[in-house]
N, C-alpha and C positions, 0 to 999 in steps of 0.2 A: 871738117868744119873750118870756120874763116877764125882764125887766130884772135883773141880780143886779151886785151886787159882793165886786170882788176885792179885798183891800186898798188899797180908794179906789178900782179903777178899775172903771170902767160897762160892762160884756160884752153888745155884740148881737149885731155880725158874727162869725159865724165862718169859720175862713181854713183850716182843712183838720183831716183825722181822718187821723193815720200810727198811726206806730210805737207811739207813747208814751200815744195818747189823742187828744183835741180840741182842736187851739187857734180861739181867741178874738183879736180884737181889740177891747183896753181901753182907756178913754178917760178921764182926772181929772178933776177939775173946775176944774183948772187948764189942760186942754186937753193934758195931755201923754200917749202911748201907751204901752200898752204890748202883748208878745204872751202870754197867758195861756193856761195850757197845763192840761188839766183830766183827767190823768192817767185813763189806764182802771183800772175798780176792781178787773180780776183782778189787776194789778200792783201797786195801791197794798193790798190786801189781803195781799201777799207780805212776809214781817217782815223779813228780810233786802233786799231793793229800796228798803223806807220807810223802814229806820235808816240805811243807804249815804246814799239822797235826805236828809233829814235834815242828816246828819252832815257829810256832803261842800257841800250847799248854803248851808251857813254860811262857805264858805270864796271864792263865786265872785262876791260884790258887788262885789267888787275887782280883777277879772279884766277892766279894760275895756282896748280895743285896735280897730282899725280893724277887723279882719277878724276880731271875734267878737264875738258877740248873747251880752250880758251878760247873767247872770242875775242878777236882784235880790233875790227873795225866794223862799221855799219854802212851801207852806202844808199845812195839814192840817185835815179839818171831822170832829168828832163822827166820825162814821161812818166815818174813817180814809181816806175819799177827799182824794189830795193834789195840790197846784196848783202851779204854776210859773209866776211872773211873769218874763219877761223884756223885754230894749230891743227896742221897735218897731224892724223893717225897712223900710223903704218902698220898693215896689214888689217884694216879693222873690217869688223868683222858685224853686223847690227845682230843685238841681244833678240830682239822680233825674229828676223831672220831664222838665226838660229837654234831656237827654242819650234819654230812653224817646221822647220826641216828636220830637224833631228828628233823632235820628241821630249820625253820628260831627259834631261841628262842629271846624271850620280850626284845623289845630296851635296857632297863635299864641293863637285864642280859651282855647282848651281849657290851656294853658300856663299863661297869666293867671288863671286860673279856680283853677288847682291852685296853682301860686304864692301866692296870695293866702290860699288855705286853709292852707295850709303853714305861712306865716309867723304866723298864728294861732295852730296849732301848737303852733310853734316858743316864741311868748309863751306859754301855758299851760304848758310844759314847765321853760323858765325861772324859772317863779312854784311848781315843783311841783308842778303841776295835770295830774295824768290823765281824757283826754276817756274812752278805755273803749271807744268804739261810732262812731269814725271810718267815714263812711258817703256814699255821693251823697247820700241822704236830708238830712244830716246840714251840709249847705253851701247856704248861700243866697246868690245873686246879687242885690243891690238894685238900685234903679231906675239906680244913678250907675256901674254894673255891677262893684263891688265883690263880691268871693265874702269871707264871714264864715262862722265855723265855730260850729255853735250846737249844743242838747243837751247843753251840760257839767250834770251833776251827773245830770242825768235818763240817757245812757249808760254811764256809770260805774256808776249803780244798777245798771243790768240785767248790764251785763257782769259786777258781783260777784255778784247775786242767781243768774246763769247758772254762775256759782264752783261753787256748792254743785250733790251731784250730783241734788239734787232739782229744780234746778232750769235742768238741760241744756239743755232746749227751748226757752228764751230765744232759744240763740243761732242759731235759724234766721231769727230777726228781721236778723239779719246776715250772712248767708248770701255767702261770699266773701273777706269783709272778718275774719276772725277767724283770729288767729295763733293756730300748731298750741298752744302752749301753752295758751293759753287753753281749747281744746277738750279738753286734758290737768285741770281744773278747777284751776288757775292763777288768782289774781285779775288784773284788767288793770295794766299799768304802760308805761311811757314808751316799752318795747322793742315791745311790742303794739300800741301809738298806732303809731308806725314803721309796721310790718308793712301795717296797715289802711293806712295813708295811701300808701305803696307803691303798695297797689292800686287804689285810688281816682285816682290818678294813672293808674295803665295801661289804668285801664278808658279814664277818658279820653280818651287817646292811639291807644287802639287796640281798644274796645269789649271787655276783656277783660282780667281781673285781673291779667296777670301780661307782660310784653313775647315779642312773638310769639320760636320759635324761632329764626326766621332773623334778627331782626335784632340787631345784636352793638354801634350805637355807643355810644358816652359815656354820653347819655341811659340806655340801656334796659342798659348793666349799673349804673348808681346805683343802679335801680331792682330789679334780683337782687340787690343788697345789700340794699335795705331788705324783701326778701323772704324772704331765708334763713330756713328753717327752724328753724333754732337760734339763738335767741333772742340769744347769747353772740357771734353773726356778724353780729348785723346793727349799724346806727349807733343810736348810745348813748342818743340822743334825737333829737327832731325839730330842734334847731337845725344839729346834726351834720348830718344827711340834709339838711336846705334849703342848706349850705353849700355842699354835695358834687352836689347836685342843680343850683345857679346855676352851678358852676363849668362843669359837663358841657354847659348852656345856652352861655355864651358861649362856651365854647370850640367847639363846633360852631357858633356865632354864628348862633342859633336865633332868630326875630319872635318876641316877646310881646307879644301887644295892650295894649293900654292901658285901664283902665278905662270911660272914653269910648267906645273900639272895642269895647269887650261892651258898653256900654249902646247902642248903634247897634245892634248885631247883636241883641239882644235884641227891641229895640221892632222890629224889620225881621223875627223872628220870631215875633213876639205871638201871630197870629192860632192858629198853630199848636200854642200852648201850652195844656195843661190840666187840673185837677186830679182825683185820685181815688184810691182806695184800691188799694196795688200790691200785688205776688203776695208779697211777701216778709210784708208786713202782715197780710194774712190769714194766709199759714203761722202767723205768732205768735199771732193769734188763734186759728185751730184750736187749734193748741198748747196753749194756755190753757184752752181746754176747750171751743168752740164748738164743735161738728158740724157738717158738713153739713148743711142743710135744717133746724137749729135756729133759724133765726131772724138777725135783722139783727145786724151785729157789735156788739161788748159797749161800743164806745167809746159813751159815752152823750152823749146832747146835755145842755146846760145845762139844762137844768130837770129829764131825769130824773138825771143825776147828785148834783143836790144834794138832791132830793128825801128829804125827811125830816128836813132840821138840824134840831136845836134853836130852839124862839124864843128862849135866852137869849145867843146869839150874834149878835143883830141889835141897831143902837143900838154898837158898843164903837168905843169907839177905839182907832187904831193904838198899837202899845204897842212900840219896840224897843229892848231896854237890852241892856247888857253882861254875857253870862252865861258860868257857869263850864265850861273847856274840858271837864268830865267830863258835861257834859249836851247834850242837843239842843234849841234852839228851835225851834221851826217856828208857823207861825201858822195860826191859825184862819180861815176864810173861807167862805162859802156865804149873808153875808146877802141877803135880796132888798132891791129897791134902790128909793128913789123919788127920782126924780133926782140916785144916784148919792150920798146923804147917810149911808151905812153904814158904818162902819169893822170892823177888825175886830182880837185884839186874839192875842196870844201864848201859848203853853202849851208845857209843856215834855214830851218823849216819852224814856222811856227805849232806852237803844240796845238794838238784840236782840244776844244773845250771839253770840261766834266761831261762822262755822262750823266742822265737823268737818273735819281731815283727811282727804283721799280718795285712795285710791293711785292715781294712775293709768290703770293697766290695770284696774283694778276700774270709774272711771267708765266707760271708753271699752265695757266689755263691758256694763256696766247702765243706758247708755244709747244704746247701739250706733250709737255718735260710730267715723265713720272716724280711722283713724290717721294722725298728720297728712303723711304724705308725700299722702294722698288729700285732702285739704283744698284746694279753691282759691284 
């Protein structure tokens, strides 16, 4: 493929096509990585999705923490295709993935794994920060077998863009993981982060969102807390639920692996691991408009998504200054690259307006969203 840069960095490899679009791994030319994420353009065509990305992306350079894949910048080309640069993983590994291939894996593994994401969490929650689209997808295990919670700013878009009731079908991209509220056209908040991370946890544990009927200890009613239906019942935030959730751990004096023991267990399952486009991905693509038998899905590859910039975006320099809260910066990106020598430089987008108020019962019937007792 034709070399291009992202804000300094050099995209050849690419490392998988989900939820969101394409990522990329970037390279500076000071040798540092990063992961570049090259959003699909039914999404970034969505004006409620790009002002959320946008607005909220200005807020997560500072979001660093062990167990979450920072987001550093936000970008936007001409043609309103928009990018997300984030911190290199090394060796990572998606939680989806490997849970779809390998099966249920040992309490202790799967503990640590959830753990980890949790207290990531837990940090964003603390700082403010709503992830939106808490997900297996949505966790990555590194080489050193550390689980980080990644997609801030890029979940949060879709979970609000999925707000409005035009834009329901979002939320099959998340299929499980979405608190009844939100399916009520609720934007995400810190009680909905809960709910999702709940389930991500029980899938876990027990290959299924929510703790089997029969079993009643410590562990699996924490986890009916952070599942209650009504928002107002469950724990307040994720640092809440991770405190309530270690206690129920020791006090049943549960193994948790060790980061070292999921990177054992990890490279001991390697062979078995492998990447590809899952069922929930596609739903969202049909969703978006793709048909059946119309053709390869819409996440485009780097060359044809940037196809058509501007030549007066090639040649600029990184440009990041301090702007006023009533605006959005996001940056421009799509130059092609000749050893990586393009920079690229800032532009300001206005935000799209509030959505409408939507009653309720009105989305669930016009977009015939189950009621959320039926919700998983």
């Amino acid at each position: 493929m034709t070399k291009r840069s992202f804000a300094g960095y050099l995209c050849e490899e690419s490392l998988s096509i989900g939820l969101f679009g394409e990522c990329f791994l970037g390279e500076n030319r000071q040798g540092g990585r990063a992961r570049v994420t090259v959003v699909d353009q039914r999404l970034s065509q969505r004006e409620r999705f790009a002002s959320t990305l946008a607005r909220y992306g200005s807020r997560l350079a500072d979001l660093v923490h062990p167990h979450i894949v920072t987001t550093q910048k936000v970008g936007k080309g001409k043609d309103g295709i928009l990018v997300l640069i984030a911190s290199d993983v090394d060796g990572a590994v998606e939680l989806k993935t490997l849970m779809e291939q390998l099966g249920k894996v040992p309490q202790e593994i799967a503990l640590s794994m959830a753990m980890g994401a949790l207290r990531g969490l837990s940090h964003a929650h603390e700082h403010g920060i709503v992830h939106g689209g808490v997900h297996p997808r949505s966790v990555l295990i590194d080489s050193k077998g550390v689980s980080k919670l990644s997609d801030f700013g890029l979940a949060n878009a879709l979970a609000t863009a999925a707000a409005s009731a035009d834009d329901s079908e979002l939320l099959s991209g998340l299929r499980g993981y979405v608190a009844p509220e939100l399916a009520l056209g609720q934007e995400p908040d810190q009680s909905s982060d809960v709910y999702a991370a709940g389930a991500l946890i029980s899938w876990l544990l027990w290959n299924q969102q929510a703790p089997p009927d029969g079993v009643h200890d410590s562990l699996a009613e924490v986890l009916r807390g952070a599942l209650e239906t009504d928002s107002e019942r469950r724990f307040e935030n994720a640092t809440v639920f991770e405190n309530a959730l270690r206690s129920a751990i020791d006090d049943s004096q549960l193994p948790v692996a060790s980061p070292s023991q999921v990177s054992t267990f990890l490279s001991e399952s390697a062979e078995a691991l492998d990447s590809g486009l899952d069922a929930e991905t596609e739903d969202l693509l049909a969703g978006l408009g793709l048909a059946d038998g119309a053709g390869p899905p819409a996440n485009p590859s780097l060359d044809d998504a940037l196809a058509g910039l501007s030549d007066e975006f090639l040649g600029l320099e990184d440009n990041v200054d301090e702007v006023d809260p009533n605006e959005i910066t996001i940056a421009n990106y799509g130059a092609e690259a000749e050893g990586g020598d393009y920079e690229d430089e800032l532009t300001t987008v206005d935000p799209a307006e509030p959505a409408p108020k939507v009653d309720p019962v009105e989305a669930i019937i016009r977009n015939n969203l189950p009621p959320p007792a039926m919700i998983p």
